[in-house]
FIPA-451006 format. One record per residue (C-alpha): residue in three letters; y, z, x. Coordinates in steps of 0.05 Angstrom, whole numbers, padded with zeros to 5 digits. Each point is the difference from the previous one (the first is absolute). Layout:
// FIPA-451006
 type     c2     c3     c1
  Ala      Y      Z      X
...
END
This chain:
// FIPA-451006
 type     c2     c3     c1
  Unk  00323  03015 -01513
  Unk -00011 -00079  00021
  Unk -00008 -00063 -00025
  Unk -00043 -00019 -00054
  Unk -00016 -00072 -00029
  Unk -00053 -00033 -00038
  Unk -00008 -00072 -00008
  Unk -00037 -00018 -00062
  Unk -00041 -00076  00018
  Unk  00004 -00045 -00051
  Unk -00066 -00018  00013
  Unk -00046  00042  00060
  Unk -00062  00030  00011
  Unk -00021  00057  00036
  Unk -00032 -00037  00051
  Unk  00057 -00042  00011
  Unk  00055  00061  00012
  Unk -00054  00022  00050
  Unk -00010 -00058  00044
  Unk  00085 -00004 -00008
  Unk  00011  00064  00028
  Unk -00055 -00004  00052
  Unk  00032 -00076  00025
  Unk  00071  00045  00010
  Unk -00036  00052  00044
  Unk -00009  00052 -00045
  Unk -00058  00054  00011
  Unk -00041  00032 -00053
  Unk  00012  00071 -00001
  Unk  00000  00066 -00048
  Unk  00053  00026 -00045
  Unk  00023  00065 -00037
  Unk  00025 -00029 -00066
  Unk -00055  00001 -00044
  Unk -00004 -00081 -00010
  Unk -00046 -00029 -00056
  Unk -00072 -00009  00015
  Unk -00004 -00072  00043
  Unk  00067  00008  00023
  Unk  00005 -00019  00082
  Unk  00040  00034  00043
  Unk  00036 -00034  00067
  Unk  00049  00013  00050
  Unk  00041 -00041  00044
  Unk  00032  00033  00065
  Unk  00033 -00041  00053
  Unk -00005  00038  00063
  Unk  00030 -00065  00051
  Unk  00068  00023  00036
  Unk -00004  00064 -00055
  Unk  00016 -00045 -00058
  Unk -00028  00047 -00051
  Unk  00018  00074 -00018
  Unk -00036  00003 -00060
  Unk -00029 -00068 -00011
  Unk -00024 -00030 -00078
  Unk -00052  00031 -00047
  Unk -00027 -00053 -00049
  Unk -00045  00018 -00056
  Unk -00050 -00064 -00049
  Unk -00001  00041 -00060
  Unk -00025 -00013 -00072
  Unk  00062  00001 -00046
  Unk  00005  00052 -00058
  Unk  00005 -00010 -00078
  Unk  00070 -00002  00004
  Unk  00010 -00044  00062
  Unk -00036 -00060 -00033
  Unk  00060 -00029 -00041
  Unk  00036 -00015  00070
  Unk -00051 -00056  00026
  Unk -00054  00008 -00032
  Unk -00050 -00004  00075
  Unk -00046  00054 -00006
  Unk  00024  00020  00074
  Unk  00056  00024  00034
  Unk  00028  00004  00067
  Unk  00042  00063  00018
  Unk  00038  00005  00067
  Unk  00041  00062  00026
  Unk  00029  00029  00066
  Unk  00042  00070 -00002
  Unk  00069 -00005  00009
  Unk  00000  00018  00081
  Unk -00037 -00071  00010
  Unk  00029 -00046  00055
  Unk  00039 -00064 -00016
  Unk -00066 -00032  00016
  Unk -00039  00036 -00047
  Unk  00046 -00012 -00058
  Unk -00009 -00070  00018
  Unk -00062 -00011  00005
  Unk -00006  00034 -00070
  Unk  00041 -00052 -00027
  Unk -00044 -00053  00035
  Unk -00055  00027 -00029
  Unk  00026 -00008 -00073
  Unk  00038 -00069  00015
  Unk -00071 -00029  00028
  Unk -00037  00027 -00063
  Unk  00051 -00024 -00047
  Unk -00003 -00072  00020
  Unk -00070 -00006  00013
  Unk -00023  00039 -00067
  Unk  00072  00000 -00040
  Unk  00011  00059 -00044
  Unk  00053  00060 -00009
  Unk  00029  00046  00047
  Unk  00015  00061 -00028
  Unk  00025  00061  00038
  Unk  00054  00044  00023
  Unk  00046 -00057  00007
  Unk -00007 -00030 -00074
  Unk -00038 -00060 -00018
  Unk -00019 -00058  00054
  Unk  00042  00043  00047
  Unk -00018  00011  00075
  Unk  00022  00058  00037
  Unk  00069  00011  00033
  Unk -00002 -00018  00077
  Unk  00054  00016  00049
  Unk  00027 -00027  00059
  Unk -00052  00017  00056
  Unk  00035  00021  00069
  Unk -00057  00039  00020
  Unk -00033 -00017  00066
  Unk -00075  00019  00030
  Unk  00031  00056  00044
  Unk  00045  00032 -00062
  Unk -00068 -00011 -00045
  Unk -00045  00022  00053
  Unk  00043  00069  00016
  Unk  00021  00008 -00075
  Unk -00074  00006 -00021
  Unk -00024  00054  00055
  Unk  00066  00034  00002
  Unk  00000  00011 -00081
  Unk -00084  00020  00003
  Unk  00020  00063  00052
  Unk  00057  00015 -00049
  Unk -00039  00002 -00061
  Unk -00059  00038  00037
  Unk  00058  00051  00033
  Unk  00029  00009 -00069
  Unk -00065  00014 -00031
  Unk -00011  00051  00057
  Unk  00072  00035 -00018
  Unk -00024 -00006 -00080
  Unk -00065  00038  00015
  Unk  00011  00041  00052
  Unk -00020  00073 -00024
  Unk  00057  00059  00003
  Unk -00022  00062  00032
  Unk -00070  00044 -00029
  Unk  00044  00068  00013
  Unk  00053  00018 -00034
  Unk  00048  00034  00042
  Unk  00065  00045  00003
  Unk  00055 -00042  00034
  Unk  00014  00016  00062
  Unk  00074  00029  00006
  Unk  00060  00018  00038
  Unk  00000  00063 -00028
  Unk -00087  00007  00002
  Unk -00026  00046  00054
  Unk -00033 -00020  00061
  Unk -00054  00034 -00020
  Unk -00011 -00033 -00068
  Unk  00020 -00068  00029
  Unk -00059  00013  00054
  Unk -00043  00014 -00060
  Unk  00018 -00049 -00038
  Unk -00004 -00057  00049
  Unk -00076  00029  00027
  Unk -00018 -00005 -00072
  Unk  00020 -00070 -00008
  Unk -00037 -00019  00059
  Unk -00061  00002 -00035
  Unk  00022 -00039 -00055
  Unk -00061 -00056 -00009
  Unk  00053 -00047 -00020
  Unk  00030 -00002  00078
  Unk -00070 -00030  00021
  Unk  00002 -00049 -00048
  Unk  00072 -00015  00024
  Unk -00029 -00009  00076
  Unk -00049 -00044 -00028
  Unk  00047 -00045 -00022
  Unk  00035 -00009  00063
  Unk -00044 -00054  00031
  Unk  00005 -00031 -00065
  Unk  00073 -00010  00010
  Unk -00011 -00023  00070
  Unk -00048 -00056 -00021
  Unk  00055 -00029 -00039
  Unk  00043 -00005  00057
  Unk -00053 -00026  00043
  Unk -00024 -00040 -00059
  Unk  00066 -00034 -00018
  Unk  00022 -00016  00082
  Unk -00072 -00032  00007
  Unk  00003 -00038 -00054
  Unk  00078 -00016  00012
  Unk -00018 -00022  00066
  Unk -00052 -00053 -00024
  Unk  00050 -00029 -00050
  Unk  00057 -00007  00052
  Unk -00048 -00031  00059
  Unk -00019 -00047 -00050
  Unk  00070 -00038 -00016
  Unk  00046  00027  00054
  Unk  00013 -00057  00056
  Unk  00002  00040  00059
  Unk -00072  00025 -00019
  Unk -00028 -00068 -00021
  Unk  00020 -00029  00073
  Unk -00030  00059  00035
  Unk -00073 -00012 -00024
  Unk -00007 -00059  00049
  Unk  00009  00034  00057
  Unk -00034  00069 -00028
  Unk -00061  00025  00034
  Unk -00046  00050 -00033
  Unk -00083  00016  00014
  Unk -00025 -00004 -00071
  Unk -00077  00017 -00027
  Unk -00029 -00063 -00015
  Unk -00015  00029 -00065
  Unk  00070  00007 -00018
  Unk  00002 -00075  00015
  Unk -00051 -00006 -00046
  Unk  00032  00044 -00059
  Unk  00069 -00052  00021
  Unk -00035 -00062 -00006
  Unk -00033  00023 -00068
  Unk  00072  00026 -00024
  Unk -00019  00072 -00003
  Unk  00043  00018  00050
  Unk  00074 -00039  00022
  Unk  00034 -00016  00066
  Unk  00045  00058 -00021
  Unk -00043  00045 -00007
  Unk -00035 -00015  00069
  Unk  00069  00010  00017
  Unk  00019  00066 -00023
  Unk -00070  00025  00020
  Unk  00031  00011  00060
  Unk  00048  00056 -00008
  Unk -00013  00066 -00047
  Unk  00051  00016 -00054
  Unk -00008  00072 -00001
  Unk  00031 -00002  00066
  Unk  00078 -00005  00000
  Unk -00007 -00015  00079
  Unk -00045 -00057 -00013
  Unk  00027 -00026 -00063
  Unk  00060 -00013  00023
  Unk -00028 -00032  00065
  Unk -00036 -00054 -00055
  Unk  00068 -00013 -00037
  Unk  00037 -00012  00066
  Unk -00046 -00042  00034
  Unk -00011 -00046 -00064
  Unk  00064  00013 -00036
  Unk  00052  00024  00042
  Unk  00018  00054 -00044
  Unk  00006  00070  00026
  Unk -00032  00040 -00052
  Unk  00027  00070  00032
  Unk  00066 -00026  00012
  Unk  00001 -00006 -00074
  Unk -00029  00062 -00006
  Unk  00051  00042  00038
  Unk  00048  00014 -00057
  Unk  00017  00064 -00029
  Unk -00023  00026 -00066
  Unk  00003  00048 -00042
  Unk -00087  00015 -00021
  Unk -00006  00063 -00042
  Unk  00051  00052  00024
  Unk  00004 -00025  00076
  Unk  00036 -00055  00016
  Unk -00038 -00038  00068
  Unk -00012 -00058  00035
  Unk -00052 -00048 -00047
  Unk -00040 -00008  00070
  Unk -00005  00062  00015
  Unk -00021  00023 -00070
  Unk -00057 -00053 -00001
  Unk -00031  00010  00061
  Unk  00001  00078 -00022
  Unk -00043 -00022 -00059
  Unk -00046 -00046  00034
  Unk -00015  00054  00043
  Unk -00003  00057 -00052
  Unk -00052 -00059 -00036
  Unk -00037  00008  00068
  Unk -00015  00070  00014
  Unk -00013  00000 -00091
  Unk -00060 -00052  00019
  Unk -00023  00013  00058
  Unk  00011  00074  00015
  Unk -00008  00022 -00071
  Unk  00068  00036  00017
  Unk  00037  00023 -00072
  Unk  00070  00023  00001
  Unk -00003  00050 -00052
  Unk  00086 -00002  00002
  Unk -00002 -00077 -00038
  Unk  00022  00015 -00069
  Unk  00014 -00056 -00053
  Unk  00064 -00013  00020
  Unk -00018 -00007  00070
  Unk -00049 -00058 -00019
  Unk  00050 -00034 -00033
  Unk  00036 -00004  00060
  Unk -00057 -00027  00039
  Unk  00002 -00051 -00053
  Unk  00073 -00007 -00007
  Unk  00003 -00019  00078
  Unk -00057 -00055 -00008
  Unk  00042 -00026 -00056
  Unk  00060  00001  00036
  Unk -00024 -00036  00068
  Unk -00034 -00064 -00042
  Unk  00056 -00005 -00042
  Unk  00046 -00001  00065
  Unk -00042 -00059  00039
  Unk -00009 -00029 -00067
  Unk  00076 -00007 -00005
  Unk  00005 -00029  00079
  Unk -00060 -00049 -00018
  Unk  00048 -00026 -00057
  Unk  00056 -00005  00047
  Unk -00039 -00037  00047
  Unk -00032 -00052 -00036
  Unk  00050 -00002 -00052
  Unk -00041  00013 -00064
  Unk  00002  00045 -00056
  Unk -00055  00055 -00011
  Unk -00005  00025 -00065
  Unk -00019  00071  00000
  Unk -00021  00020 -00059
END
């Protein structure tokens, strides 16, 4: 679902459209409609103080048979952005069609009738809401697609009973050992760590970026960098924020919080050191992560499977990841008083 619109020129060549498109920033790239032979693809993304979620596709396209009665211009200009685009998408989609329409005329037709623009809403978004929204709602979507594909067990088992035996539960639970599925399950788990390492990284790096405390400590901030990474900086490869957070490790709970109180002030374990309930134990969302960064340790570097992790037992590991971003996710909108949309 999205937004689609086609302005029909009342008088504009292919060429024209192009060097339009290409004066607005767009960027010729590949598409998986099957367009008309000559049609050109472009995107627009906006990537400035995370502007953009899904940014504008716009397609110069020779018209069919049965578009010709509308203008008559041989082509078209087609613009659409899916319905999760920013404020500042939808705009600029508008722009786009506004710019062509009074430099080429024409008709607008679309999913908001004739010579219509799309709907925009009152904008109360901020670089830190946009900035968090878009990296907490891409380890959502990946965790979620984890949950959707995760594989149920290879054996097929008796439940295990108050009434079974101990000697057919010990059975049972040696033969489930060797279910293949359980490696597959361990395999997973530093999978689930590098989204929580993943989303405090790249959490950090928005935050340092807009937060005042953190823009006033870079004057007096002294760090031995490669001059390489200088290099990288000055060609924009590389930001001051990510010089920044090269500093500290994320996989670290120790050091991670160590990067979001010096630069933040926030206590990331304070937050942390609630109680909830993760599969069948209820615990301390610390405690329960620094389990699983360890368990991801001895998995990588020690080879060391724990034949015991069932399904459910990895949903737990990613039930606790889910619960600790969504925690600090919830103090980061108290703190800077924004709204994070989460899904």
């Amino acid at each position: 679902m999205g937004r689609d619109l086609t302005l029909y020129p009342q008088k504009a060549s292919r060429s024209e459209l192009k060097d339009y498109l290409e004066s607005l920033g767009f960027v010729r790239c590949g598409h998986f409609w099957d367009w008309p032979k000559g049609t050109l693809n472009y995107s627009w993304f906006d990537s400035k103080d995370y502007r953009s979620i899904d940014g504008v596709s716009a397609d110069v396209y020779p018209i069919r048979d049965e578009e010709k009665l509308i203008t008559g211009n041989d082509w078209a200009l087609h613009v659409r952005n899916l319905v999760s685009a920013s404020w500042h998408d939808v705009s600029m989609l508008n722009e786009v069609l506004r710019g062509a329409r009074r430099r080429f005329g024409g008709t607008i037709k679309g999913d908001y009738g004739t010579n219509k623009y799309a709907t925009l809403w009152k904008d109360e978004s901020t670089p830190i809401s946009r900035g968090v929204t878009a990296v907490f709602q891409r380890v959502k979507q990946d965790m979620d697609a984890v949950r959707h594909a995760l594989p149920d067990a290879s054996f097929s088992s008796p439940a295990i009973t108050p009434s079974t035996s101990k000697k057919s539960r010990d059975f049972i639970e040696f033969a489930n050992r060797h279910d293949p599925s359980r490696v597959l399950y361990n395999g997973l788990v530093p999978f689930a760590v590098s989204m929580f390492e993943y989303f405090f990284s790249r959490l950090f790096r928005i935050l340092i970026t807009y937060d005042t405390f953190a823009i006033s400590k870079r004057s007096e901030y002294k760090l031995r960098v490669d001059f390489d990474i200088l290099l990288k900086v000055g060609k924009g490869e590389e930001s001051i924020e990510d010089v920044i957070a090269s500093a500290y490790t994320f996989q670290n709970l120790a050091q991670l919080n160590k990067a979001y109180i010096d630069w933040l002030k926030i206590d990331v374990r304070k937050i942390l050191f609630k109680k909830r309930r993760i599969g069948r134990k209820v615990s301390f969302l610390e405690n329960r992560i620094q389990e699983i960064i360890q368990y991801r340790h001895g998995v990588v570097h020690h080879f060391d499977l724990d034949r015991t992790l069932t399904q459910e037992g990895y949903l737990a590991i990613l039930d606790a990841v889910d619960a600790s971003i969504t925690e600090v996710v919830m103090h980061i909108q108290n703190k800077y008083k924004v709204k994070i949309e989460r899904y």
